[in-house]
C-alpha positions as CSV (number, residue, x, y, z in Angstrom):
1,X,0.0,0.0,0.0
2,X,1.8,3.5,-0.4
3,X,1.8,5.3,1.9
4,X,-0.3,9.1,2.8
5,X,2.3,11.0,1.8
6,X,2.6,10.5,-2.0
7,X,-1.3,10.5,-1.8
8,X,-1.4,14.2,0.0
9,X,-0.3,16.6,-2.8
10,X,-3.5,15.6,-4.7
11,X,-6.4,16.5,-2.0
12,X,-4.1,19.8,-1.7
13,X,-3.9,20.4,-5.3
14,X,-8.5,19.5,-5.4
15,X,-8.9,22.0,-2.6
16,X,-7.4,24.8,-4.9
17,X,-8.8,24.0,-8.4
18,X,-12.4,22.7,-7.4
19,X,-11.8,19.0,-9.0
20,X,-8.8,17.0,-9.7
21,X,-7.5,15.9,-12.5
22,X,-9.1,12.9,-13.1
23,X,-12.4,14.1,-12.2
24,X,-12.6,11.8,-9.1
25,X,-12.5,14.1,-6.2
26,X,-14.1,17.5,-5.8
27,X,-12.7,20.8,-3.3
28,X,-15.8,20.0,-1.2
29,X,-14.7,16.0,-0.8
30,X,-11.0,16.9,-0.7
31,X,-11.6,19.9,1.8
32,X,-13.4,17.4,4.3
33,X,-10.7,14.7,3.8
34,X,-7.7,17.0,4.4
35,X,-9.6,18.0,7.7
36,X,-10.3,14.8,8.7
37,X,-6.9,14.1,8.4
38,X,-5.5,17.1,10.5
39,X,-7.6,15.4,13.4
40,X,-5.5,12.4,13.5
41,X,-2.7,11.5,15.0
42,X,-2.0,14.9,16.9
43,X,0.8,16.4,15.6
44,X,2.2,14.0,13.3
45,X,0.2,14.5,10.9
46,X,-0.8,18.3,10.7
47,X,3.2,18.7,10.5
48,X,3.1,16.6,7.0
49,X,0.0,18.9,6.3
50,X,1.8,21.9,7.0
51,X,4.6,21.1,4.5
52,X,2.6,20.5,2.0
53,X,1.2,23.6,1.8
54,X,-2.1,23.2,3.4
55,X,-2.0,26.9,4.8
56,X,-1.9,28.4,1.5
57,X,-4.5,26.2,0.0
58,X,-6.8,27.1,2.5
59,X,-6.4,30.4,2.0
60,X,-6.8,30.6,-1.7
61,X,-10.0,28.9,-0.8
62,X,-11.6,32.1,1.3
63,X,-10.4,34.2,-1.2
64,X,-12.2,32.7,-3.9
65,X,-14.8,34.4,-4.7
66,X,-17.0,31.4,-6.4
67,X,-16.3,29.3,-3.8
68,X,-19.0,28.0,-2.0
69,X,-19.7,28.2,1.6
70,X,-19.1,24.6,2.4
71,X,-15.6,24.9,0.8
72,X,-15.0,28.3,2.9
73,X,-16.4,26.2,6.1
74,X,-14.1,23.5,5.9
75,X,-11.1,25.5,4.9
76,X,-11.8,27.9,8.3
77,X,-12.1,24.9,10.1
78,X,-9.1,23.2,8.8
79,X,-7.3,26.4,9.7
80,X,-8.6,26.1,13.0
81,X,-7.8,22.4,13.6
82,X,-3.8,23.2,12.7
83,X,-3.8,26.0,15.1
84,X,-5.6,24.3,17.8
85,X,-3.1,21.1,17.2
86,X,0.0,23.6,17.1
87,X,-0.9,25.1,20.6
88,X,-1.1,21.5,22.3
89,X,2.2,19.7,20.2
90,X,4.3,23.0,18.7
91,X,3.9,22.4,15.1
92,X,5.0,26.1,14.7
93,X,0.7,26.4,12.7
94,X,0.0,29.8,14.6
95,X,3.1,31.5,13.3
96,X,3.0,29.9,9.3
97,X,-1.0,31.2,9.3
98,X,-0.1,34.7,10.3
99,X,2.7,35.2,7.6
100,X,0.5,33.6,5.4
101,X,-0.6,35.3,2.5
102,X,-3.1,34.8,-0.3
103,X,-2.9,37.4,-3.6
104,X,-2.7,40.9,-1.7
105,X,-5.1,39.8,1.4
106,X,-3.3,38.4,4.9
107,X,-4.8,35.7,6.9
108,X,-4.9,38.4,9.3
109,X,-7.5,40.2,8.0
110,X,-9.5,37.1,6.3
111,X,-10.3,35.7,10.0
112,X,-11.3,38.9,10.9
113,X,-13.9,39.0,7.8
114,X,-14.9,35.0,8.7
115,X,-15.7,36.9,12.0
116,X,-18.5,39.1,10.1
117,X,-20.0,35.9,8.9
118,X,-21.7,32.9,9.5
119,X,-22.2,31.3,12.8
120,X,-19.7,28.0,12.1
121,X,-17.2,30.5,10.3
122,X,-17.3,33.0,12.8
123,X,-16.5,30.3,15.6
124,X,-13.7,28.6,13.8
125,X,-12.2,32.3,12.7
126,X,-12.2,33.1,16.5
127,X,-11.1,29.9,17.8
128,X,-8.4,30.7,15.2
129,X,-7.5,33.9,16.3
130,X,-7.7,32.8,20.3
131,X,-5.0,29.9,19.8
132,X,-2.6,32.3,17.4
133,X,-2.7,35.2,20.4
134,X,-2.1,32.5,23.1
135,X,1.0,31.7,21.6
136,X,3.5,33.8,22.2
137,X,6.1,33.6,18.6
138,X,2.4,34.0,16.4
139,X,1.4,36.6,18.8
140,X,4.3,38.7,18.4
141,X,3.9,38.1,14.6
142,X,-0.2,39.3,14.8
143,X,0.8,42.6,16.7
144,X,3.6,43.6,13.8
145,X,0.5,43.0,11.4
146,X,-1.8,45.0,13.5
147,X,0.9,47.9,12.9
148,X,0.4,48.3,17.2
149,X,-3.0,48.9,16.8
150,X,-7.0,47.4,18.1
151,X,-8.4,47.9,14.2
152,X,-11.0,45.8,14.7
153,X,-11.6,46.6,18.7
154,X,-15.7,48.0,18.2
155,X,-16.0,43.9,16.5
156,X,-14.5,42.5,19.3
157,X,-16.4,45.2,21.8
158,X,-19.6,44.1,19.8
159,X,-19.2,40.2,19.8
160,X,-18.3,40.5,23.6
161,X,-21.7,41.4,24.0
162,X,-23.8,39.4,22.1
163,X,-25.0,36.3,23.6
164,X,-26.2,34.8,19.8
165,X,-23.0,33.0,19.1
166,X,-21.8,32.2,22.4
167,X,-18.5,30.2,21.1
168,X,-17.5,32.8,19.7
169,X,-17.9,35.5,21.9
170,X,-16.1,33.3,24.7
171,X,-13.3,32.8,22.0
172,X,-12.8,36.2,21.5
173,X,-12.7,36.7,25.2
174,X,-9.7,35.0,25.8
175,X,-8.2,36.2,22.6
176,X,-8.3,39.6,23.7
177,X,-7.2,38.6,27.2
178,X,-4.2,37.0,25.5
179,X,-3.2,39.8,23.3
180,X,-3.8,42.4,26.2
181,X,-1.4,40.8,28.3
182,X,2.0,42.4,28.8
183,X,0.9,45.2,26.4
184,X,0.3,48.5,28.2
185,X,-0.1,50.4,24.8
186,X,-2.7,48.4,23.6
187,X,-4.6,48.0,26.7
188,X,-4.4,52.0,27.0
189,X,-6.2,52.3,23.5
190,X,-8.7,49.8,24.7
191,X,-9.8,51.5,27.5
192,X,-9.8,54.8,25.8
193,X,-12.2,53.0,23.2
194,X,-14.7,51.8,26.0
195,X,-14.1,48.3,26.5
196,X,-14.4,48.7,29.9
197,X,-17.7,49.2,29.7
198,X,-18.3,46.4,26.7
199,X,-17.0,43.7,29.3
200,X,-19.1,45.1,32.2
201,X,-22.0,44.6,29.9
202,X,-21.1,41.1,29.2
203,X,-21.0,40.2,32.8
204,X,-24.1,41.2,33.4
205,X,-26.2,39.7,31.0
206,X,-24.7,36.3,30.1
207,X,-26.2,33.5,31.5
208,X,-23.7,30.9,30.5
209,X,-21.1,30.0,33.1
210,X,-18.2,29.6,30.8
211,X,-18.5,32.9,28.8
212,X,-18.7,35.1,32.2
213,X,-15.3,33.3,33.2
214,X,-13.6,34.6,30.2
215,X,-15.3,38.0,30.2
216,X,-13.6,37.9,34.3
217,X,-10.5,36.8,32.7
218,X,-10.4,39.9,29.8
219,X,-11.4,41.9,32.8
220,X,-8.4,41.0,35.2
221,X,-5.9,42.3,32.2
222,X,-7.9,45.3,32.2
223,X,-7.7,45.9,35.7
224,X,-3.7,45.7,35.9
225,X,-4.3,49.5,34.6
226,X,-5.3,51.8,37.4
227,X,-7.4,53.8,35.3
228,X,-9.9,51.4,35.2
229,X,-10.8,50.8,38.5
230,X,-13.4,53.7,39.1
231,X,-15.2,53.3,35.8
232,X,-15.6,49.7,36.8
233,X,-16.6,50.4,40.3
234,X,-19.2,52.9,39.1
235,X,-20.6,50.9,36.1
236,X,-24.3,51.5,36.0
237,X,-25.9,51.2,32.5
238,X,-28.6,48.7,33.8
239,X,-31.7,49.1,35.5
240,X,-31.9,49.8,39.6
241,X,-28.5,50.5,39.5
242,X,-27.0,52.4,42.8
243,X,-23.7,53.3,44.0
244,X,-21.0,51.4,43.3
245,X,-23.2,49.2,41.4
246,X,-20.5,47.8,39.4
247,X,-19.1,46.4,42.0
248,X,-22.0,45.5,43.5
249,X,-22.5,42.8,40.3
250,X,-18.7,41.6,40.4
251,X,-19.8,40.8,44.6
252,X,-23.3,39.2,43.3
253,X,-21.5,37.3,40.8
254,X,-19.6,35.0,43.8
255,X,-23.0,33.8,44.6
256,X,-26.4,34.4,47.1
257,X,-25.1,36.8,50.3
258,X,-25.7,34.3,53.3
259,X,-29.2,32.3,54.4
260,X,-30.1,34.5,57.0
261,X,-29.8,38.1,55.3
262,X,-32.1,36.1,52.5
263,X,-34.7,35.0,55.0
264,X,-34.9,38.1,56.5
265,X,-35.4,40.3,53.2
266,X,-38.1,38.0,51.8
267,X,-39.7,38.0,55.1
268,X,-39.8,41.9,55.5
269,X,-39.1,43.2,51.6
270,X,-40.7,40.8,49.5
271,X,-43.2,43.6,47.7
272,X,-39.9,44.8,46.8
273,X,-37.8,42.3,45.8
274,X,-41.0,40.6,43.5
275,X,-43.6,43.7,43.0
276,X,-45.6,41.4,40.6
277,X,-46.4,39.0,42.8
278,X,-47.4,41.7,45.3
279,X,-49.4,43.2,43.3
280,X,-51.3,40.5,42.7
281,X,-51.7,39.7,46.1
282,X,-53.3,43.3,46.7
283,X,-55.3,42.9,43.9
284,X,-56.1,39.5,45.4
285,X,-57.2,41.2,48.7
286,X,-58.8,43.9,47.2
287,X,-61.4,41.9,45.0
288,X,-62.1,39.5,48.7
289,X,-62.7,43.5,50.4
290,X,-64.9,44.6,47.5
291,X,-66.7,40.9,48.0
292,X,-67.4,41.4,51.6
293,X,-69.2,44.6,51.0
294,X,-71.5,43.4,48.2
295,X,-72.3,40.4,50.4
296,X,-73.4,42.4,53.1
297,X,-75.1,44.9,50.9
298,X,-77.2,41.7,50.3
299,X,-77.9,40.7,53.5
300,X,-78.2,44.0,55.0
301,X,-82.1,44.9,56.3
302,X,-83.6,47.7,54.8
303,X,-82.8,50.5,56.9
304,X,-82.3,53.0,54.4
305,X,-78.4,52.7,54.1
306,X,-76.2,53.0,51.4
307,X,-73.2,50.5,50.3
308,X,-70.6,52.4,47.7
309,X,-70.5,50.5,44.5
310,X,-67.6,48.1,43.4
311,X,-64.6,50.7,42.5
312,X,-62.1,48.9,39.8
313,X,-58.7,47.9,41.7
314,X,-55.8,50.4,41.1
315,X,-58.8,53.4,41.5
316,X,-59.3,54.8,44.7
317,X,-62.5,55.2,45.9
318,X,-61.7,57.0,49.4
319,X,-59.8,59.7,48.8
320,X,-57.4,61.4,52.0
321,X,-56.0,57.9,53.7
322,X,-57.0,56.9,56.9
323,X,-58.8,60.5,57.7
324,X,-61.4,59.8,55.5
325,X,-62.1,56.2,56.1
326,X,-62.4,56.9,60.1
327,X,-64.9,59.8,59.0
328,X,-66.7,57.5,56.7
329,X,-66.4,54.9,59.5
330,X,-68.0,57.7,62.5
331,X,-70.8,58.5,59.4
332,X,-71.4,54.8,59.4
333,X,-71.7,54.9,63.5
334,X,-74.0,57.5,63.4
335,X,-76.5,56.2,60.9
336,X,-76.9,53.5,62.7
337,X,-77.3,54.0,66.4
338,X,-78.9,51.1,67.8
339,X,-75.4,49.6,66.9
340,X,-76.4,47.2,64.6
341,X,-74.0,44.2,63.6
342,X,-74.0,45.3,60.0
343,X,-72.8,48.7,60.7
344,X,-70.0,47.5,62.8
345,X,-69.0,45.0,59.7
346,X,-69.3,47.3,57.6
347,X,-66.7,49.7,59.6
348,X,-64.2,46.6,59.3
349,X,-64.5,46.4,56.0
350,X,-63.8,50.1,54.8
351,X,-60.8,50.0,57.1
352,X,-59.6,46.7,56.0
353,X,-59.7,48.6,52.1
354,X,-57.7,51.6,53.2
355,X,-55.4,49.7,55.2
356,X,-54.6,47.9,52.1
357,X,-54.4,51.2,50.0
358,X,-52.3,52.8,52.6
359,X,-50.0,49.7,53.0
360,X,-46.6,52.0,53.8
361,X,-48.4,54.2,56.5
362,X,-49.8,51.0,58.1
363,X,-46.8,49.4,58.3
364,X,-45.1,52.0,60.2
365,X,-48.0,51.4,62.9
366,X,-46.8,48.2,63.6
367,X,-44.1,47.2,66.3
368,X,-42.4,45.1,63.6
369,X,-41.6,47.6,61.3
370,X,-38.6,47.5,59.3
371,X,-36.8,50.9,57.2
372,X,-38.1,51.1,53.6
373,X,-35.3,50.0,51.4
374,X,-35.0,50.2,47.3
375,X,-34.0,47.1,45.1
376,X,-30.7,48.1,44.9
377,X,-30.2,48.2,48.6
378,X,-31.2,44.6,49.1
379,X,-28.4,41.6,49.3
380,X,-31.2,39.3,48.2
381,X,-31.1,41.4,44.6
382,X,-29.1,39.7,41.9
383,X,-27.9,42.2,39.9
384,X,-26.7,39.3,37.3
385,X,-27.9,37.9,34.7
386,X,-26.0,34.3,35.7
387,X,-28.4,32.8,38.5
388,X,-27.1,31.9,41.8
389,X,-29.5,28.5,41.9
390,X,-28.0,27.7,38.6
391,X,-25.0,25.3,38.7
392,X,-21.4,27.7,38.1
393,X,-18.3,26.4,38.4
394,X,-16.0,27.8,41.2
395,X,-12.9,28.4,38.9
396,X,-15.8,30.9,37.0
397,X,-16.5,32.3,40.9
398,X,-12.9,32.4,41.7
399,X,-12.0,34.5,38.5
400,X,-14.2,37.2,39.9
401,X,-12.6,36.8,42.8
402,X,-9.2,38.0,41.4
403,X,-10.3,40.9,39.9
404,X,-11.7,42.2,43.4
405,X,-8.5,41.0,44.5
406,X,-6.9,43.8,42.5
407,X,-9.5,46.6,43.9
408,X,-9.5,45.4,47.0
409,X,-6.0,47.3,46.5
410,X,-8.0,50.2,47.8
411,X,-9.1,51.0,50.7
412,X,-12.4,52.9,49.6
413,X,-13.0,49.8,47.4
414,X,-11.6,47.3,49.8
415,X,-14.7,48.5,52.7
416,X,-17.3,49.3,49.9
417,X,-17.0,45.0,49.0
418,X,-17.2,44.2,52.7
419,X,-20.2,46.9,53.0
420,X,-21.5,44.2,50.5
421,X,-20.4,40.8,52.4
422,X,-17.6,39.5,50.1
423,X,-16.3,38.1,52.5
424,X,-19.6,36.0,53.3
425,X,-19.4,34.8,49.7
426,X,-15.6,33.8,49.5
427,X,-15.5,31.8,52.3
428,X,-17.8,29.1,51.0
429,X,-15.6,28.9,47.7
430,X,-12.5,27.8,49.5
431,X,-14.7,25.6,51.8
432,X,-15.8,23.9,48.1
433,X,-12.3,23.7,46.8
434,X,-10.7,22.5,49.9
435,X,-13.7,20.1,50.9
436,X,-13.3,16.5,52.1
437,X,-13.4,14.0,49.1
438,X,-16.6,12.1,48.5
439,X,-16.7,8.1,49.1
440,X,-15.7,6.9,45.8
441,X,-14.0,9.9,45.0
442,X,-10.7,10.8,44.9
443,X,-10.7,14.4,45.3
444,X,-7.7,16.8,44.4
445,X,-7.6,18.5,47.3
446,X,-6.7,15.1,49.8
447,X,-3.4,15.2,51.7
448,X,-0.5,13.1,50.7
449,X,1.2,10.6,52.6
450,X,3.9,13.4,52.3
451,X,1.7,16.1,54.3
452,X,1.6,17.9,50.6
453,X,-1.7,19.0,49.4
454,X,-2.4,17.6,45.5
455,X,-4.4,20.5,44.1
456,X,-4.4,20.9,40.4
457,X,-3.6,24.2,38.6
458,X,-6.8,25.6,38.2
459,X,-7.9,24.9,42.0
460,X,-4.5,26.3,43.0
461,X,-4.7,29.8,41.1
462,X,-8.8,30.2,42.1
463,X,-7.2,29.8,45.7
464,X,-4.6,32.6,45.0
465,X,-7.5,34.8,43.5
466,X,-9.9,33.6,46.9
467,X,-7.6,34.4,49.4
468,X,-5.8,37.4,47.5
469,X,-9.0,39.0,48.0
470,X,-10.0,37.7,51.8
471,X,-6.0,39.3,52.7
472,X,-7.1,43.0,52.1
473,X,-10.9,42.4,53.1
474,X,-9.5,40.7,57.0
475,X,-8.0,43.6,57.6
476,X,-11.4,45.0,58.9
477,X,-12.2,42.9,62.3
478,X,-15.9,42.1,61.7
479,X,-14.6,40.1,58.1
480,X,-11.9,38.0,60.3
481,X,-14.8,37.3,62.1
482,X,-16.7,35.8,59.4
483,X,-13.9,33.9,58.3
484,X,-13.5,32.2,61.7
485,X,-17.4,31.5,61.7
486,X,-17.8,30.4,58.7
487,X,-15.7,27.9,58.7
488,X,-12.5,28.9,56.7
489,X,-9.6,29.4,59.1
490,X,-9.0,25.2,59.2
491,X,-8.4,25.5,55.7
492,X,-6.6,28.6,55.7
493,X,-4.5,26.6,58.3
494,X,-3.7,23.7,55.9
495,X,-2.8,26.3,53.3
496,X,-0.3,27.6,55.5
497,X,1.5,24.2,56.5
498,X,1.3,22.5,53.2
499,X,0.7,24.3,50.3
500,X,3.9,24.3,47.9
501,X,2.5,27.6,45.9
502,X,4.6,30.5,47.8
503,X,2.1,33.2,47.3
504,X,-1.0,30.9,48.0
505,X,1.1,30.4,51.7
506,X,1.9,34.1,51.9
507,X,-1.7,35.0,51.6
508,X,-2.8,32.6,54.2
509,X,-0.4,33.3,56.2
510,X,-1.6,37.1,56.5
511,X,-5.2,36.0,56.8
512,X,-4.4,34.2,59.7
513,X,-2.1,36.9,61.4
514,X,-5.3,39.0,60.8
515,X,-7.7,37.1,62.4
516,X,-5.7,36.5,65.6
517,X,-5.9,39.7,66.8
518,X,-10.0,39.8,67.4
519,X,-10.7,38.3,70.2
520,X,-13.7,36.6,69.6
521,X,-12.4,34.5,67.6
522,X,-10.1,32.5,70.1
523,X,-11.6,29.9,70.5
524,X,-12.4,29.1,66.8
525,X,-8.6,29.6,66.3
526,X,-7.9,27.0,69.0
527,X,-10.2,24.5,67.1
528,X,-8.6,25.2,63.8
529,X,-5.1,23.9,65.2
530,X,-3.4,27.4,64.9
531,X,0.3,27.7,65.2
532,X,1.9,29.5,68.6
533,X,3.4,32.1,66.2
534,X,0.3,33.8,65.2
535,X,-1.2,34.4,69.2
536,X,-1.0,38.1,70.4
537,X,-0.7,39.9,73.5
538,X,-4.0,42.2,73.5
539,X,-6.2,41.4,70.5
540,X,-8.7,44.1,69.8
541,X,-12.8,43.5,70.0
542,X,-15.5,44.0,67.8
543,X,-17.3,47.4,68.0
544,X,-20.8,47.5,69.4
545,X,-21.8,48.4,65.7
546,X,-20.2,45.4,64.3
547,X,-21.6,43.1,66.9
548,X,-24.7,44.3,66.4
549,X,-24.3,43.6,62.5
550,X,-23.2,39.8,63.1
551,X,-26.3,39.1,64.7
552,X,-27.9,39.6,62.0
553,X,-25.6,38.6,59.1
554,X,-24.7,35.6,61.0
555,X,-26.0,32.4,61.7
556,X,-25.8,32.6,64.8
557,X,-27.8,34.1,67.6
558,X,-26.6,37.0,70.3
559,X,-25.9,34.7,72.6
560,X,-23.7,32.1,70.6
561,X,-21.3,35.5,70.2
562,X,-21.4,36.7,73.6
563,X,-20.5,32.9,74.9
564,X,-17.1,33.3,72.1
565,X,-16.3,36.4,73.6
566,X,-12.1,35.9,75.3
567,X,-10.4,37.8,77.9
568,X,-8.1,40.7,76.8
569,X,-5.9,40.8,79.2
570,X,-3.2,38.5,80.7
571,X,-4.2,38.1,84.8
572,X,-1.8,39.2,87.3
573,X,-1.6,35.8,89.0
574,X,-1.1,33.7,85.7
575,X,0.7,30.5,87.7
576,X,-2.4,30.3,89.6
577,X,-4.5,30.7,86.8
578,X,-2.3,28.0,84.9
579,X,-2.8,25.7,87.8
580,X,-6.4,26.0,87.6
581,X,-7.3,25.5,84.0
582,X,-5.0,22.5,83.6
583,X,-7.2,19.8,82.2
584,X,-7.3,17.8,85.6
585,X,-9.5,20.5,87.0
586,X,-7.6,22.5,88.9
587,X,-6.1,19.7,91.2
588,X,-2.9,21.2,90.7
589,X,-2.4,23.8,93.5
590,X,0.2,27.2,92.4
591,X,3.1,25.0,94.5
592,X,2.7,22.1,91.8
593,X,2.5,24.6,89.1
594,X,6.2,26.9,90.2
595,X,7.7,23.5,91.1
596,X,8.2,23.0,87.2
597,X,4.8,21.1,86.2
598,X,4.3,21.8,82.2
599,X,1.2,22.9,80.6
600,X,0.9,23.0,76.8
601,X,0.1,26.5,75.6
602,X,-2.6,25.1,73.8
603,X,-4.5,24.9,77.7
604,X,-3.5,29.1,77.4
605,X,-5.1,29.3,74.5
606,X,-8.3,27.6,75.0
607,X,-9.0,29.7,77.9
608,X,-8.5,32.7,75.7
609,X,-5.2,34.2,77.1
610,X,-3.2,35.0,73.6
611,X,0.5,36.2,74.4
612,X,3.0,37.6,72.1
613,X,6.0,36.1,71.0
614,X,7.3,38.2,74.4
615,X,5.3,36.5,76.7
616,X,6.0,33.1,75.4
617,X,9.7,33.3,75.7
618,X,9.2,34.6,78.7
619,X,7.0,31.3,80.2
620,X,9.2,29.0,78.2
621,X,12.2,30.5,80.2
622,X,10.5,29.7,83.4
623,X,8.8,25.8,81.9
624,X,5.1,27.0,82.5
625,X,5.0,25.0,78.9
626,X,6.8,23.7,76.3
């Protein structure tokens, strides 16, 4: 049998002239041959394509103006299978399609007219462009033919934002993020061109998990820039939108604000947060009020009194609130002075009607009333388009993560996200990534027999991103707080003794230096196995403000925090003290404990005494413990 090779110049030579000699094979037959054979056999293959001119044959193809769009189909999406297979084996595809030339037109600007076109053209073309910008030699090339300049940025700007062709938005997503990289001119032109804007858009609308991921992606280069950072922030061309709101939907986008804020809103704001549905209750009500008083215009005896007739819901019949109603009620009274039952009833009613047409001043009658708040002030409010009951990927959650961990940079922006309980939403993420394997399961994030965690790449840069962001946002006490509640610091603990990434360590190793100094969370500390070297002398306490705001945006009680509240202060007669919290109860009498007995300063701890470094060189010196 002879072999591919001496077969191969034939197919190339169909794909150019529309038939082959012989008048066997056709461009359309040889075009879907030559990509079925650029599937195979990785590399290998595509390498023996590539030498044989395959590039240049494709390229005549999209220039030809009589081909047809099957021919210009498979030719895109031959070009796309050589530059896919060139970024996974080095077959050097990206770079030969960029010098690539056909008549006076570059395969440059071809791809960027495939973009303009049909939907499996203009996915191909941007796959195409994606893989040429990720690597680096073919990027370098495509910049040279780009003169240094976003020609075709409002395409891009406009594909970002359409949802219709969602491969190929999400490829030109990460194409831009790859040519942006590194590149402060271009991203300067970018931002002066409104992309910022363009890629706020697209986070807000998309529904699909992957294509808000690379939106966050393009957005992290963006945000490397400085200049960004406030027209992010301050993003509001969508509905209900309220300071910051910008960043208000990067924070929504890390999922639902905790159980208890959510039970609490749709308890008290639920006319807010779904009007429709209220409304239709009121209208619901209205048409049982209007009911009752036509029943009992029915049954009334004939005593000369009159019943209003049925007013249309939305059109107010008793005009002036309650003062009228309680006048109409007293005209009622006096009509009827041998106090009959159907006077009384009818009282009810009309004040049942006004009540409901009055709903605001009524509620702030009531014991339980809670301070009117717009759509845009309510943590229950998704402000994106990607639903939090919908199933997202934490890599996707964990790339917004890293671009608040770039504006966390500032303090303004840095309080503004904890305003809006970041911190309530990151936690959960690195309790996802770092969870206990499943039965069955063998999950990445299991320890070693060498103490070493085995995270993957992706798990280990979303935990960079995570705990990049919860570094800055710790620095306020009632987030260190949350951290220890909600379960993070044993995490953040293993993070610090295993993990082999050094800035994953360094970042933990902040967040826990952070969270030692509040005192109430000692005791959580002391559960999550943290190291002598963090403990402090006089760790600071949660203000009355922020105590009374974990109450209610924890989930826990008053009482649970009061109970986890430490002691600031070391007491004067410590050996005693020792003595009496050993874990024998306190049989130890303060002779026992000078005479040299040792207690481990994990017994300290638990009891909520945290010494500095000082102190404990101090009580090592004289063996209180080891």
């Amino acid at each position: 049998m002879q072999s591919y090779a001496a077969h191969l110049p034939q197919p190339t030579a169909m794909q150019k002239n529309d038939s082959s000699p012989g008048g066997h094979m056709t461009r359309q037959e040889a075009s879907f041959l030559l990509w079925y054979h650029s599937l195979c056999d990785g590399g290998e293959r595509s390498a023996e394509l590539l030498s044989q001119g395959l590039v240049s044959a494709c390229l005549q193809v999209l220039v030809d103006s009589k081909a047809k769009t099957p021919d210009r189909t498979c030719a895109t999406g031959i070009l796309m299978t050589l530059c896919t297979t060139d970024k996974h084996s080095g077959t050097g595809a990206c770079d030969q399609v960029v010098r690539s030339k056909a008549g006076s037109s570059t395969a440059f600007m071809l791809l960027h007219d495939l973009l303009q076109s049909g939907d499996n053209m203009r996915s191909y073309a941007a796959h195409c462009l994606q893989c040429i910008a990720e690597e680096p030699q073919a990027r370098s090339s495509m910049i040279r033919a780009m003169d240094g300049k976003l020609h075709f940025l409002p395409l891009y700007m406009s594909m970002v934002t359409q949802s219709t062709n969602i491969l190929a938005a999400s490829s030109v997503a990460l194409f831009l993020a790859a040519l942006l990289r590194g590149q402060r001119t271009l991203v300067g032109e970018a931002l002066a061109n409104g992309i910022i804007e363009a890629v706020m858009h697209g986070l807000r609308r998309h529904k699909l998990d992957r294509l808000v991921r690379h939106c966050a992606d393009l957005l992290t280069i963006l945000l490397e820039n400085h200049q960004s950072w406030d027209r992010v922030v301050n993003y509001s061309d969508f509905p209900n939108a309220g300071p910051a709101s910008g960043l208000r939907l990067l924070v929504d986008l890390l999922g639902p604000p905790p159980e208890a804020i959510m039970r609490h809103e749709s308890l008290h704001y639920s006319h807010v947060l779904h009007p429709e549905k209220a409304e239709q209750e009121a209208r619901k009500k209205a048409e049982e009020v209007q009911a009752a008083l036509e029943e009992k215009a029915q049954n009334q005896n004939a005593e000369g009194q009159n019943i209003s007739p049925r007013v249309p819901f939305g059109q107010r019949k008793f005009t002036g609130g309650r003062a009228v109603s309680k006048a109409f009620t007293l005209k009622l009274d006096r009509q009827n002075t041998n106090g009959s039952e159907a006077a009384k009833e009818k009282a009810k009613v009309v004040q049942v009607m006004d009540a409901e047409n009055s709903y605001q001043e009524a509620r702030r009658d009531t014991p339980e009333a809670v301070p009117p708040r717009t759509l845009e002030q309510l943590f229950s409010h998704n402000s994106a388009a990607l639903q939090w009951k919908s199933i997202v990927s934490t890599q996707t959650r964990a790339t917004v993560a890293g671009c608040l961990y770039t504006l966390a940079q500032s303090t303004d922006h840095m309080h503004t996200m904890s305003a809006l309980l970041a911190t309530s939403r990151l936690v959960p993420l690195i309790n996802a990534i770092m969870s206990p394997p499943d039965e069955g399961k063998n999950k990445k994030s299991k320890p070693s027999g060498k103490n070493k965690l085995r995270l993957s790449v992706e798990d280990t840069n979303s935990l960079v991103n995570i705990t990049g962001a919860l570094k800055f946002l710790t620095l306020i006490p009632a987030n260190c707080y949350r951290v220890a509640r909600l379960g993070g610091l044993k995490h953040v603990v293993t993070l610090y003794k295993e993990s082999p990434h050094t800035l994953l360590r360094r970042n933990a190793q902040v967040i826990l230096a952070n969270v030692a100094t509040v005192a109430e969370c000692g005791q959580m500390l002391f559960d999550a196995k943290l190291p002598e070297t963090f403990l402090v002398a006089v760790p600071v306490r949660l203000t009355p403000v922020e105590v009374s705001g974990k109450k209610k945006k924890m989930h826990t009680g008053p009482a649970a925090c009061m109970k986890e509240r430490l002691s600031t202060f070391l007491p004067s007669n410590l050996p005693t003290y020792l003595a009496r919290a050993s874990p024998k109860g306190g049989q130890r009498n303060r002779g026992d404990a000078e005479s040299g007995c040792q207690i481990r300063a994990s017994t300290v701890f638990k009891e909520g005494w945290l010494h500095s470094p000082i102190h404990n060189r101090c009580l090592r010196k004289e063996g209180w413990f080891h």
